[in-house]
N, C-alpha and C positions, 0 to 999 in steps of 0.2 A: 374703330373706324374713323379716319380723317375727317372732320369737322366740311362741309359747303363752306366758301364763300357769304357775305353777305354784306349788304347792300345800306346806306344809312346815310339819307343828308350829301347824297352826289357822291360818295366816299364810300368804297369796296374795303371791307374787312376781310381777315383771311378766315377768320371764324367768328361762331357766337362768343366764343370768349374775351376773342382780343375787344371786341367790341363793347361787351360791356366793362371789361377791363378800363378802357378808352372813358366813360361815362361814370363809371365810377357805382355801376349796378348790380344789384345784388345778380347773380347770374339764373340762381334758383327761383327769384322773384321773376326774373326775364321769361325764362321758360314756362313757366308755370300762365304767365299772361300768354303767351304765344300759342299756349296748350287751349286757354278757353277761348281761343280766337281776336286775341288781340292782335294790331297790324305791328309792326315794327318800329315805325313811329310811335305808335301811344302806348308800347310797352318800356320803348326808353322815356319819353318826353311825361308818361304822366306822374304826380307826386303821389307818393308810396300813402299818404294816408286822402288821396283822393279816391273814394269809394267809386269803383265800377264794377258794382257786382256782378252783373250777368252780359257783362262784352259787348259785342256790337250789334247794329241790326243784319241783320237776314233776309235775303229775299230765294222763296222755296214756290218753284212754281208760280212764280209772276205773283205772289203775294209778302207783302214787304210784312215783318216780323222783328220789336223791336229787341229783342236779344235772343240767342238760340235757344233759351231756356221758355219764352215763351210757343217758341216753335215744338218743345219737346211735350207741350202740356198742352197743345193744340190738336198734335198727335198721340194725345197717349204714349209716347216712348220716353225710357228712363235717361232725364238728362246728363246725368253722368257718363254714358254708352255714346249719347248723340255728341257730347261736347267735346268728347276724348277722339272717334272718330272725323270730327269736322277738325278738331287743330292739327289732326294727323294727316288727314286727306287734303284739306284745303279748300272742297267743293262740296256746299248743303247739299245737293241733290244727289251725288254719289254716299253723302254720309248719312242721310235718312232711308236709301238703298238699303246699306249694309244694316245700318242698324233696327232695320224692319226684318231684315235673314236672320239675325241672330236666335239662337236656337235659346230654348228656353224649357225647362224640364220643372218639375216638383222636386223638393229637398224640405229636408227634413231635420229640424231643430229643437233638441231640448222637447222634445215631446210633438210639436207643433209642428204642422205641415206649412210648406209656403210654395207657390206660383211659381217663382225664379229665386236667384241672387239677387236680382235686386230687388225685390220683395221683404228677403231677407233683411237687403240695408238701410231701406224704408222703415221697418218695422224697428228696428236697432237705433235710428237717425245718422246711417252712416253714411260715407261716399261709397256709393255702389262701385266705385270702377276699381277702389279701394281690394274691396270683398273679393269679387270677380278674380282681378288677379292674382291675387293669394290663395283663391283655390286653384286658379290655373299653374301652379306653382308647383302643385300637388299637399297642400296643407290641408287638413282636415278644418271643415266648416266650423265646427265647435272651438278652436285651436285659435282660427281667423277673425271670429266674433270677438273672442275674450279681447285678443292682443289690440283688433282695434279699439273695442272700445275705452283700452290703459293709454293708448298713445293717439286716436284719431280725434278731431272734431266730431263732436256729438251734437245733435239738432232734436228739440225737444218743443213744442209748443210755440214754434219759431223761433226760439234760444238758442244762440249758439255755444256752447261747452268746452272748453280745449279739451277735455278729455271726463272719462269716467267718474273719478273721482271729484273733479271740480262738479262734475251734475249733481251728486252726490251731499256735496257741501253744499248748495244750493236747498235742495231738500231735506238736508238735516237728517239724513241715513247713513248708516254704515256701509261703505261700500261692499264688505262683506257680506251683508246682510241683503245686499242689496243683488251682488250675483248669486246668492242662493236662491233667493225669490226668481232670477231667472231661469234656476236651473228647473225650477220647477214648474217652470211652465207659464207665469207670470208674462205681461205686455211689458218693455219698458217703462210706461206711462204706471203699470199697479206698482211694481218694484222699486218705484224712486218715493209715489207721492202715497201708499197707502200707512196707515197711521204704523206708528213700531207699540208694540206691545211692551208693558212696563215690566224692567229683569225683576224677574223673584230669585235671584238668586247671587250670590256673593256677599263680602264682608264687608259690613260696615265701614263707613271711612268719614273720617271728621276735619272739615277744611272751615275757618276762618268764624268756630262755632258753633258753627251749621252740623250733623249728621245728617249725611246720604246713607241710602240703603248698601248701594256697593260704589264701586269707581267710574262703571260704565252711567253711573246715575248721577255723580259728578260731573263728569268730562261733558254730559247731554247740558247740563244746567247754565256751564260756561262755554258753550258750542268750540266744543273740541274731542278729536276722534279719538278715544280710548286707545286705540290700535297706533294712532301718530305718537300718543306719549311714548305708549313702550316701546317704541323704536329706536325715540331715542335712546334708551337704555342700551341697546345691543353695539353703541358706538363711544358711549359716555360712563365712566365709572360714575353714574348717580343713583338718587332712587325716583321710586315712581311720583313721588310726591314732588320731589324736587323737579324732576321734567317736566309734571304738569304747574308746577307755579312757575318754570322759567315758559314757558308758553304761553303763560295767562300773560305774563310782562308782556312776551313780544307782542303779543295782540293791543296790551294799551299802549305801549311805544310806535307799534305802524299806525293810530288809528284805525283798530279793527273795531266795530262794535262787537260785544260780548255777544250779543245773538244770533252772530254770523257766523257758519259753521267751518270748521276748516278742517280738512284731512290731510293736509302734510304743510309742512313750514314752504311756504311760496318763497323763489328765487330774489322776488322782488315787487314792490305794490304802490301803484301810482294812480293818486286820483281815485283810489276805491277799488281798484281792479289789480285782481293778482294774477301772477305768471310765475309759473313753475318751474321756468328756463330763461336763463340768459337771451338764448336762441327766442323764443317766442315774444318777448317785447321787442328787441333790435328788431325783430324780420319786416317790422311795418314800416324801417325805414331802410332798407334794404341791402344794408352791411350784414357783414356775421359778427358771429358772438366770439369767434378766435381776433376777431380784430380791435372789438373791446377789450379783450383780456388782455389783448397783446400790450396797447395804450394803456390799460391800469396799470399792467409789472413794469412796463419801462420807464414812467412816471411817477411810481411809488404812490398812485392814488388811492384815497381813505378807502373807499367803496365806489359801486358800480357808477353813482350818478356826477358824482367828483369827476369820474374818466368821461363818461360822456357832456360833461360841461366842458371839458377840458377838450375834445375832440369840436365841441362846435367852435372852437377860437382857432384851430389849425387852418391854415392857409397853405396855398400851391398855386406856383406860377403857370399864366395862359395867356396865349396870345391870339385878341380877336383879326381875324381871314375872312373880308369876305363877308362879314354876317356872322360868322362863326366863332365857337369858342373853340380853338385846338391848344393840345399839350404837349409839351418837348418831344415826346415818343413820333407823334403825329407831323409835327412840322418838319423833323427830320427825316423821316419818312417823305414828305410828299414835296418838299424844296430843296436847292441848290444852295451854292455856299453863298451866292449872291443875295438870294432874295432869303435865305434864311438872317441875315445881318440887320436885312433891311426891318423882318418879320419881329425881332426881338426887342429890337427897339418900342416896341410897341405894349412892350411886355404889361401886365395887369395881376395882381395876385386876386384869386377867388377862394373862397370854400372849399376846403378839400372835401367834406363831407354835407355838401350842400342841403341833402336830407332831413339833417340832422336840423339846421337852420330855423329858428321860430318856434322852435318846442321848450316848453319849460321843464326843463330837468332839475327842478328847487322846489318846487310846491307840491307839496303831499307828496313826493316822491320817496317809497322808504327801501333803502334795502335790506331787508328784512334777512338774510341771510347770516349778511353782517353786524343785524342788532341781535339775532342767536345766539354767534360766537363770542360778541361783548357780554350777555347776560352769564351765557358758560363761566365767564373767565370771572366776572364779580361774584356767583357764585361760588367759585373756588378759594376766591379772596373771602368773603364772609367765611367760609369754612374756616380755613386758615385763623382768622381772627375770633370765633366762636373754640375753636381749639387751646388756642394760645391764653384764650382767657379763663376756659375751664383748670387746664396746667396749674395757669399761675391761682385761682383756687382750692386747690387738692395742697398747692405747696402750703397756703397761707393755714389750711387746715390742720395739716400736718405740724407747720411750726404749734399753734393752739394747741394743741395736745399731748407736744411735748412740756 
């Protein structure tokens, strides 16, 4: 379907796209603000890490509400429901309508009955509108659960998780361990934080002196997920020992503390916080992740923060109109041969990634991806040269004995 018009700064766009095209915004980042009830101005105009978590104020029946969310807790109704229909509708009093109609049944989980869906994603920590529509979809509830909780935001205790496994790591569980104990019927709250039972069972394994009982009593010692070592295996001709000391490196090459748990090798870890995805650290300054990558291969940059340093020095020409900042596409667009001559001369280079502007991308920033595949490859070099020296051993032996 053909995109509306839209409206920005005296200036008619032909779409949401050209527009944020025009501003240089992420467009997902756009929508998503416009979805919780942000206005169009403060979905372009606000800075990607200025926190507005719950939108604007509200006025519901002549009483003023200072975000919808306080509105949705005033009422008893599920703010996910209320905030999805108010950035669709446009109008609180039509969207507390609907979302007072909506129909709401018992369902039934892993054993446990619940209220509603969003009961469900309450009890889960998940986005209820999430849930909702993925059953409306027609997926099975159980199906819905799991998958969010691999890839959703999780809410725990007022923590927020990008996802399962990061909660996981936080609590120092398995995450295997940890959807069994759902399946059984467990709260998320018993399945993350109740104590793990000590394995009796498996072979002995002796790292740096020390005997462990088995490897999952190792990997607990050096908070690393037994299940993340031998994954690597299924991609790397090594052994298990080796995967788990090339993981112990990368943990003291990122500054990771040893008692911090990890269950899969993070994309990237800045300042103490890890991300799983390209996509998931860029998103807070509201470029994508194709467009970093794109600037590391055409650049031949070392790793991820080389590119985005490298990205904060780019510049692109603007000419201020008026108050305004316009770009070549824009002034073409809206002037004649006259006054665009006139317009250029005016010219000013800015930011092309203005975002990006003010962030230190050098301190404690690691890309941990890329200190993996360095350690792989010294790895392979040590081998190599553990080889070469046995060789020439057996030769010298050999000479000896003749």
């Amino acid at each position: 379907m053909k995109e509306k018009p839209i409206e920005y700064g005296g200036v008619i766009y032909p779409s949401r796209k050209a527009l944020c095209e025009a501003f240089e915004v992420d467009r997902q980042l756009f929508q998503a603000r416009l979805f919780r009830g942000w206005t169009v101005k403060q979905a372009i105009e606000t800075g990607v890490r200025e926190k507005v978590r719950e939108g604007n104020s509200v006025v519901y029946q002549g009483t003023s509400f200072p975000s919808v969310k306080a509105l949705s807790n005033a009422l008893e109704l599920p703010y996910s429901s209320l905030s999805h229909l108010y950035g669709r509708l446009q109008d609180i009093e039509k969207a507390v309508e609907r979302c007072m109609e909506m129909p709401e049944r018992e369902v039934v989980l892993w054993g446990k009955v619940y209220a509603s869906y969003s009961q469900v994603a309450l009890a889960f920590g998940l986005n209820g509108s999430v849930v909702l529509q993925r059953v409306r979809e027609g997926n099975e509830l159980e199906d819905v659960v799991k998958d969010a909780l691999s890839k959703e935001p999780i809410t725990l205790y007022g923590e927020v998780y990008q996802n399962f496994v990061d909660l996981c790591a936080a609590y120092k569980i398995q995450p295997s361990n940890a959807y069994e104990r759902l399946r059984y019927g467990m709260s998320l709250e018993e399945a993350v934080t109740r104590p793990v039972k000590e394995v009796k069972h498996g072979e002995p394994v002796e790292y740096r002196g020390k005997t462990y009982p088995s490897k999952v009593a190792l990997c607990r010692e050096y908070g690393l997920s037994v299940n993340c070592v031998y994954e690597q295996l299924d991609t790397n001709p090594i052994t298990f020992m080796e995967s788990f000391e090339i993981l112990c490196r990368l943990k003291a090459r990122a500054n990771i503390p040893q008692d911090e748990a990890i269950n899969y090798i993070p994309r990237c870890r800045v300042r103490g916080e890890n991300y799983k995805t390209v996509y998931e650290f860029v998103y807070q300054f509201g470029i994508t992740a194709g467009t970093v990558y794109t600037y590391k291969s055409r650049h031949q940059c070392a790793n991820l923060f080389e590119a985005l340093r490298g990205m904060q020095g780019e510049r692109r020409t603007a000419y201020p109109v008026d108050g305004k900042i316009l770009f070549g596409i824009e002034v073409r667009k809206q002037y004649g041969q006259a006054q665009l001559k006139k317009i250029q001369d005016q010219k000013i280079e800015v930011p092309r990634y203005p975002s990006l502007q003010g962030f230190d991308f050098q301190t404690e920033c690691y890309d941990t991806m890329a200190i993996y595949y360095e350690l792989l490859e010294e790895l392979k070099q040590e081998k190599k040269l553990g080889e070469g020296m046995e060789l020439e051993e057996n030769v010298e032996l050999g000479g000896l004995s003749l």
